[in-house]
N, C-alpha and C positions, 0 to 999 in steps of 0.2 A: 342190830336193832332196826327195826322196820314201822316208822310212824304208820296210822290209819292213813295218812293218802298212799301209803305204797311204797313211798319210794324211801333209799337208802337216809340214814341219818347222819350227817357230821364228817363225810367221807367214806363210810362204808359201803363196799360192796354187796350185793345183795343177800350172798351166804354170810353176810356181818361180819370179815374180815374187814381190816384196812389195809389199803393196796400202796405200797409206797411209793413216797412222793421222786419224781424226777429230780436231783439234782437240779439239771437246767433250771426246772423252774423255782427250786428256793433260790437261786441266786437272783431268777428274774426278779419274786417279788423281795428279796432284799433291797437289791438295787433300786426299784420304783419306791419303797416306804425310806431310802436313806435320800434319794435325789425329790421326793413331794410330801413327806411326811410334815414337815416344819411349814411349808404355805397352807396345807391342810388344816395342822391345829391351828394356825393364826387363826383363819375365816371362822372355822368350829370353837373357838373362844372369842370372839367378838355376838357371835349369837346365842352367848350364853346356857350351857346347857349347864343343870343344875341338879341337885337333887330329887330321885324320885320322877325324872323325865322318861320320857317314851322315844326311844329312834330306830331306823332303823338303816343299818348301812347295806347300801345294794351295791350287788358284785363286790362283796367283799374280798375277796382273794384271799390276802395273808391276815396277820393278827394286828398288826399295828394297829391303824384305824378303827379296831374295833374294841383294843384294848382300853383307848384314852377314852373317849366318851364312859364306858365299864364303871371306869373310876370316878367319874365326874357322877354320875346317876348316882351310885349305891348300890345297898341292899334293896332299897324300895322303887329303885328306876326298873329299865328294861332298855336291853339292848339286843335288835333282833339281826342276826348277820346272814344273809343270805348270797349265794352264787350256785352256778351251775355246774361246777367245782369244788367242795368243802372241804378237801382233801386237806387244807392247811389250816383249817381250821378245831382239828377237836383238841386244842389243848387251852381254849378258850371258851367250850361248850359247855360250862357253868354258870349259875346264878350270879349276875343276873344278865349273862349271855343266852340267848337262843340260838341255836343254828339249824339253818335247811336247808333242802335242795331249790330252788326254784329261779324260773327264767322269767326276769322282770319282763321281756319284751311278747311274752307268749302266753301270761300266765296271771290272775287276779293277785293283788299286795298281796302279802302273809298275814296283814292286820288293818287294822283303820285307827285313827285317833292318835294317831304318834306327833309328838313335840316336833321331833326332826326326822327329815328324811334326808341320807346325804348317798351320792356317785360321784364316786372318781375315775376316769376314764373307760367310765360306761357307753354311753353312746353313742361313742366312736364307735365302737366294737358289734352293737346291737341290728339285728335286720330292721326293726320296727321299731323306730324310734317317736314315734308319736304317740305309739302305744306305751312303750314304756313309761314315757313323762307323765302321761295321762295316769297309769295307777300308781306312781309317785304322788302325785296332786291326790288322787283319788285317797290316799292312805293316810294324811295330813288331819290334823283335830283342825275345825275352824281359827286360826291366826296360828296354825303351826307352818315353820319353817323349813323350806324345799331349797340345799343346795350342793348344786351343781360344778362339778369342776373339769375338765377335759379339754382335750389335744388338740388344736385346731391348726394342722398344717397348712393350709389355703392363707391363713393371715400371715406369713414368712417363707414366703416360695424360694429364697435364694438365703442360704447361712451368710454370705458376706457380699453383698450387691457389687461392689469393687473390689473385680477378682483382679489382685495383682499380682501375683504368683501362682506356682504348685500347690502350694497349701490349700490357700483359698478356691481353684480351682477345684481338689479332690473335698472340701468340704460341700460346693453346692453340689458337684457329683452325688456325694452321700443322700444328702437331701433331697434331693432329684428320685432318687433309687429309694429311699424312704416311703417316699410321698405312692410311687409306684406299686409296694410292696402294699401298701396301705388299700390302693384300691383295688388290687387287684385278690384281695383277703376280703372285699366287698367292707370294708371300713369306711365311715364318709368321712371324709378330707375337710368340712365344714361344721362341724358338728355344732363350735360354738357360733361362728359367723353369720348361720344360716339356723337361727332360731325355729323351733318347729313351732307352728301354729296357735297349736292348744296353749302353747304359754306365753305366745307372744301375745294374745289377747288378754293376758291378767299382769292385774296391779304386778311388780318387783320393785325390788331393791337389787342393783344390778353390781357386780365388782367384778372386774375384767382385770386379769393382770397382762401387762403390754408385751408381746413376743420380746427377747432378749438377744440384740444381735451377736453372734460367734456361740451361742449356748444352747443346748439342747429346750426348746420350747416349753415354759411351763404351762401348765395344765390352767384353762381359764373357767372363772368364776363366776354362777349367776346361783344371787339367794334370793328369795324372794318368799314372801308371806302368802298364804293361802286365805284369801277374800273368809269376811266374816261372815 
């Protein structure tokens, strides 16, 4: 199936096959929804979403994150999941799931007037991250909710600041070589540290969760309202 803008629907190919999925990567996104699933819904239940709400999750990847909001909405909500990848997504492309193709950093929202908009280690990943933020905000109903959660290796340069052994040693190795790999994929190393502009000038509500020493960094957190 082939939407009017052209392009494929829900993982399909454009002869409307579906091309299977890697291995590697279901484990990849197993592993990110078992290791950020649970800080995710916390922050996405403290802001409330409710019946008959409007969101929309960008870079969706796997089904997780797209499934709990689903339930929380209803029949009369709307949940629209988008990435530049959908491949893991059609077996959640029903009512009242939407799915598309599309690249937040290069490309207009899929909609406007949505309750919530939520990314999880988007921006890290993005060339044009001001653009992106920007039609996240752009896509928000007046007092809807924009948040934000992602990797900021810059705030934890070293896993164990007192290397006192091999161990420690081969852990800031790691992280070193992380950090590396990161930029050299053109990822910013700062993503959350280094606010981009557009939204540093508007009202938030900001919720940071603090790097965790010897543990793999979780993903940091900025919600904030969209000015009425």
């Amino acid at each position: 199936m082939v939407p009017a803008c052209g392009r494929p629907a829900c993982g399909e190919a454009a002869d409307g096959r579906r091309p299977a999925v890697p291995a590697q990567t279901t484990r990849h996104r197993v592993a990110v929804a078992t290791l950020f699933d649970p800080t995710t819904f916390r922050h996405l239940e403290r802001l409330g979403i409710g019946s008959g709400r409007r969101c929309w999750e960008v870079g969706a990847g796997g089904t997780s994150v797209v499934s709990w909001p689903a339930e929380k909405v209803g029949p009369t909500g709307q949940v629209v999941a988008t990435d530049i990848d959908t491949s893991l997504l059609a077996s959640v492309a029903r009512p009242p799931v939407e799915v598309h193709v599309h690249d937040v950093s290069a490309e207009e929202p899929p909609g406007e007037g949505f309750d919530l908009v939520h990314a999880r280690l988007v921006l890290v990943h993005v060339p044009d991250r001001e653009r992106a933020l920007r039609s996240m905000i752009k896509a928000l109903r007046p007092s809807g909710r924009l948040l934000i959660e992602d990797a900021d290796p810059a705030l934890q340069p070293l896993v164990c600041p007192d290397e006192h052994g091999p161990e420690q040693r081969l852990a800031d190795r790691l992280r070193h070589g992380f950090r590396r790999l990161l930029a050299d994929r053109g990822a910013a190393s700062h993503a959350c540290s280094a606010r981009p502009a557009c939204a540093a000038s508007r009202p938030m509500r900001t919720s940071l969760s603090p790097p965790r020493p010897a543990r793999t960094s979780r993903p940091e957190g900025w919600s904030w309202p969209r000015p009425r």
